[in-house]
C-alpha positions in Angstrom: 102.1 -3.0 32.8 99.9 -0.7 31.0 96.6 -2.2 28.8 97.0 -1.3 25.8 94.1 1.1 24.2 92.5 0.8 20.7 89.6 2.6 19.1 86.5 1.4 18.5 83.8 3.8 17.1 81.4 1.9 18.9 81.5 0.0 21.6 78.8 -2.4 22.8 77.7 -3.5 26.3 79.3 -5.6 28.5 78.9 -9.6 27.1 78.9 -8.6 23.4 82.1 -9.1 21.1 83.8 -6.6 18.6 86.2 -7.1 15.9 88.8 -4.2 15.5 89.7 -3.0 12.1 92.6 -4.8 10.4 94.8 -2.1 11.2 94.1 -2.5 14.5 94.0 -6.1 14.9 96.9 -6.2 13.0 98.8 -3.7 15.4 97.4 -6.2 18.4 98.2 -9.4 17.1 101.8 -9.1 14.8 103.1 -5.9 16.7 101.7 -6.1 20.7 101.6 -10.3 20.4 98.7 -10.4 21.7 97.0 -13.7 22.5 93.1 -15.2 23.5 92.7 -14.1 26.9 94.5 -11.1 26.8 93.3 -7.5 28.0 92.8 -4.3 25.9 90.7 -1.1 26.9 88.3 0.4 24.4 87.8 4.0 23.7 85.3 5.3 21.2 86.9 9.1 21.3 83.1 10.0 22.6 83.9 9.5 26.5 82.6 5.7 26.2 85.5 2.8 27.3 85.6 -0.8 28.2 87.9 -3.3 29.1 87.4 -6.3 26.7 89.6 -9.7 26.3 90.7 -10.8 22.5 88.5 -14.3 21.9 90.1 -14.6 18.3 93.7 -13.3 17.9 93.5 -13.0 13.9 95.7 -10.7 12.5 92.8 -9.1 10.5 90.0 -9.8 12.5 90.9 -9.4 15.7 87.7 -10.8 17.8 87.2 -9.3 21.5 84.7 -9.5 24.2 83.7 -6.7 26.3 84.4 -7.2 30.3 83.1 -3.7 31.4 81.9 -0.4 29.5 81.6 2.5 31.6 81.5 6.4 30.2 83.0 9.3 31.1 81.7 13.0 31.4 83.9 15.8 29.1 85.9 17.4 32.0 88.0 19.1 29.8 88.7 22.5 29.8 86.2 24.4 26.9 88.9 25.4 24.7 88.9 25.9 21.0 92.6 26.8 20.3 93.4 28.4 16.9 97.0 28.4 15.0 97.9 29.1 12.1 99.5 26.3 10.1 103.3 26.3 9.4 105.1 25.7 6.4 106.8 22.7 8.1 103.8 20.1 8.9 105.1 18.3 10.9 105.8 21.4 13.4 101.9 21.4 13.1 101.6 18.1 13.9 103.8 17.7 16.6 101.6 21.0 18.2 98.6 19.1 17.7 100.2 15.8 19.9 101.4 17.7 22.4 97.6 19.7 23.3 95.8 16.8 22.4 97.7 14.9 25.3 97.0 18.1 27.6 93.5 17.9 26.7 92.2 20.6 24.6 88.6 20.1 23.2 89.2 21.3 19.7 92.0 22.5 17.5 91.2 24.9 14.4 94.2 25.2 11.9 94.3 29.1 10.8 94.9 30.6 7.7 96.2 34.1 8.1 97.9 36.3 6.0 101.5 35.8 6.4 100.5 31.7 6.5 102.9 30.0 4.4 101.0 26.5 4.1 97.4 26.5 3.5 96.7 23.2 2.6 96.4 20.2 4.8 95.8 16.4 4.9 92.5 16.2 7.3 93.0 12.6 7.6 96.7 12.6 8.3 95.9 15.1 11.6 92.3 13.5 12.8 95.4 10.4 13.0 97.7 12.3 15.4 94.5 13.7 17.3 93.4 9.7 17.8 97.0 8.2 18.7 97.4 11.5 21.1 93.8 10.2 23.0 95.4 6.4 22.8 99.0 7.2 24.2 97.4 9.6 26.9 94.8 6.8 27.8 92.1 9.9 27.8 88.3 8.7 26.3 87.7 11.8 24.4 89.3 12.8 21.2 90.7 16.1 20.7 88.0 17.6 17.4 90.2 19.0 14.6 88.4 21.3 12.5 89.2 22.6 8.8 91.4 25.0 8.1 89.4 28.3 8.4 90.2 32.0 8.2 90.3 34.7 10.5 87.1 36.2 9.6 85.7 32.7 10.4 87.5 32.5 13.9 86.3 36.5 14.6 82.7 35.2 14.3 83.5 31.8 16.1 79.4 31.7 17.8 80.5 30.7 21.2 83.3 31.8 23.7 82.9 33.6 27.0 86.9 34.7 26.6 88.1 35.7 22.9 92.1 35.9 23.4 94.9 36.6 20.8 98.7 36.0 21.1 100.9 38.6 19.0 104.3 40.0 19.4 103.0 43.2 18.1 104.8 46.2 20.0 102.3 49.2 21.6 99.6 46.4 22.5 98.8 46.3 26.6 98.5 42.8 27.1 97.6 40.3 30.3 99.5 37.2 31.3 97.7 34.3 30.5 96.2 32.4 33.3 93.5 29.8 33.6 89.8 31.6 32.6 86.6 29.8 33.3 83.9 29.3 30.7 84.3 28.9 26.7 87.8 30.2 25.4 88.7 30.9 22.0 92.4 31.4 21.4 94.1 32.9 19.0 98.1 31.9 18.2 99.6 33.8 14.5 102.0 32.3 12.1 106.3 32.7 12.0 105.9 36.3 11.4 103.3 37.4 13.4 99.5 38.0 13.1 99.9 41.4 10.5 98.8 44.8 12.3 95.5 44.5 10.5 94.6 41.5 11.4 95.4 42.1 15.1 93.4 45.3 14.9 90.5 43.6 13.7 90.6 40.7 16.3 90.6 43.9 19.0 87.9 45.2 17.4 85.9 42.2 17.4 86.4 41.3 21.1 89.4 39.5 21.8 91.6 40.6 24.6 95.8 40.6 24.0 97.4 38.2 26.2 100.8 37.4 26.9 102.7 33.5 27.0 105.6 34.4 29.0 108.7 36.9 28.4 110.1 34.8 25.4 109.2 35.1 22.1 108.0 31.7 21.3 107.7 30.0 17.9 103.8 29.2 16.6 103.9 25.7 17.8 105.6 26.2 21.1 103.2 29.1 21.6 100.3 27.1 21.2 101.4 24.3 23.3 102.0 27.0 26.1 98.6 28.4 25.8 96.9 24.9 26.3 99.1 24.4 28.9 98.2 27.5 31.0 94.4 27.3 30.2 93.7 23.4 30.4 96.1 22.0 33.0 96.4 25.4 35.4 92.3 25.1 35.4 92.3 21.4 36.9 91.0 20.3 40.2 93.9 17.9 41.9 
C-alpha cells in the first residue's frame, strides 16, 4: 500500500516532530484514519522529503516525528509552458493536473487576444499544482506564475528553445520532439493565436512547431507538448 504524502513547507531533520496544518491533519486523521504509529511521507514542494510516523493523531494538530529526510535534485525537464486561459476553468485546471503529474517546472497562464477569461483564482491553481505533486508522489511542485501577456512571454529572459503552437495555415513548422536546455512554449486560446500575434512571436525568436496531425483543443495541446518535451527527454 502506498504512504500517503502531505505537505509540509518545512521539514526538519530526522528526530524532530511537526504538526501539519488542520487541513491536513484533519484529512489524516477523519478521512485516511490514521493512527499513532502510522507512516506518512513529507514533501516540502522544494525537493526535501521524509518519512515521519503521527505521535499525536488530533484531528487539528496532527503531531509527527520525522524517521528520515533526504532531498532530491530538480531532474525535471527546464520547461516553462505557456497557455492561454480558457473560458471554462476548469479545462485550465484539469491542463495544469495533467503537466504537473508529467513534471513540468512552471506553468504561465496567457492572456492573448482572442482569450476569453482573463481572470483567475491564484490560490485555487497553486492547489491543483500541490495535490498534482502529492498524487504523483514527486518532491517538487510544479511553479504557477500570474497571468501575463504575450509581450511578457516574448521577453521571457531565459530559454535556449522559444517555440509556439498555432494552427495558422502558410507557417513551415517542425514536429515537436524532446530539445535540451531551457524551453519556453507557447500554446494559443480556442481560436487560435491571431496572425499578429504569431508574427510577432516569429519575429521575436520562436520557432513554429507542430503537436501531431490533429487539431487539438488548448488544454489537450498543452498536455501534448509536456508530454513530448518532459517525458520523451527522460533517461530510463
Amino acid at each position: 500500500m502506498d504512504i500517503p504524502s502531505f505537505h509540509a513547507p518545512e521539514i526538519p531533520q530526522a528526530g524532530e516532530r511537526l504538526v501539519l496544518d488542520e487541513e491536513g491533519s484533519r484529512h489524516a486523521v477523519l478521512v485516511l484514519r490514521m493512527r499513532e504509529g502510522a507512516v506518512v511521507r513529507l514533501v516540502d514542494g522544494r525537493g526535501a522529503s521524509a518519512i515521519a510516523e503521527v505521535t499525536d493523531a488530533h484531528r487539528k494538530r496532527c503531531a509527527l516525528q520525522v524517521r528520515e529526510r533526504s532531498v532530491r535534485t530538480d531532474t525535471r525537464h527546464p520547461l516553462t509552458l505557456a497557455v492561454s486561459l480558457l473560458k471554462n476553468p476548469s479545462r485550465f485546471e484539469w491542463m495544469l493536473e495533467k503537466v504537473c503529474e508529467i513534471g513540468v517546472r512552471r506553468v504561465v497562464p496567457l492572456i492573448l487576444h482572442r482569450t476569453e477569461r482573463q481572470r483567475v483564482r491564484q490560490d485555487r491553481l497553486t492547489a491543483v499544482a500541490l495535490s498534482a505533486m502529492l498524487q504523483s508522489q514527486q518532491s517538487w511542485m510544479t511553479e504557477v506564475l500570474a497571468p501575463m501577456e504575450l509581450g511578457a512571454m516574448l521577453s521571457w529572459p531565459s530559454a535556449d528553445h522559444r517555440l509556439i503552437a498555432h494552427c495558422l495555415p502558410g507557417s513551415a513548422a517542425a514536429d515537436l520532439g524532446p530539445v535540451g536546455g531551457e524551453v519556453l512554449m507557447l500554446v494559443g486560446p480556442e481560436g487560435d493565436f491571431t496572425p499578429a500575434e504569431v508574427d510577432d512571436a516569429l519575429g521575436a525568436g520562436f520557432r513554429a512547431v507542430r503537436l501531431g496531425g490533429s487539431r487539438l483543443r488548448s488544454e489537450t495541446a498543452g498536455v501534448v507538448a509536456a508530454a513530448l518535451l518532459c517525458i520523451g527527454s527522460r533517461p530510463y
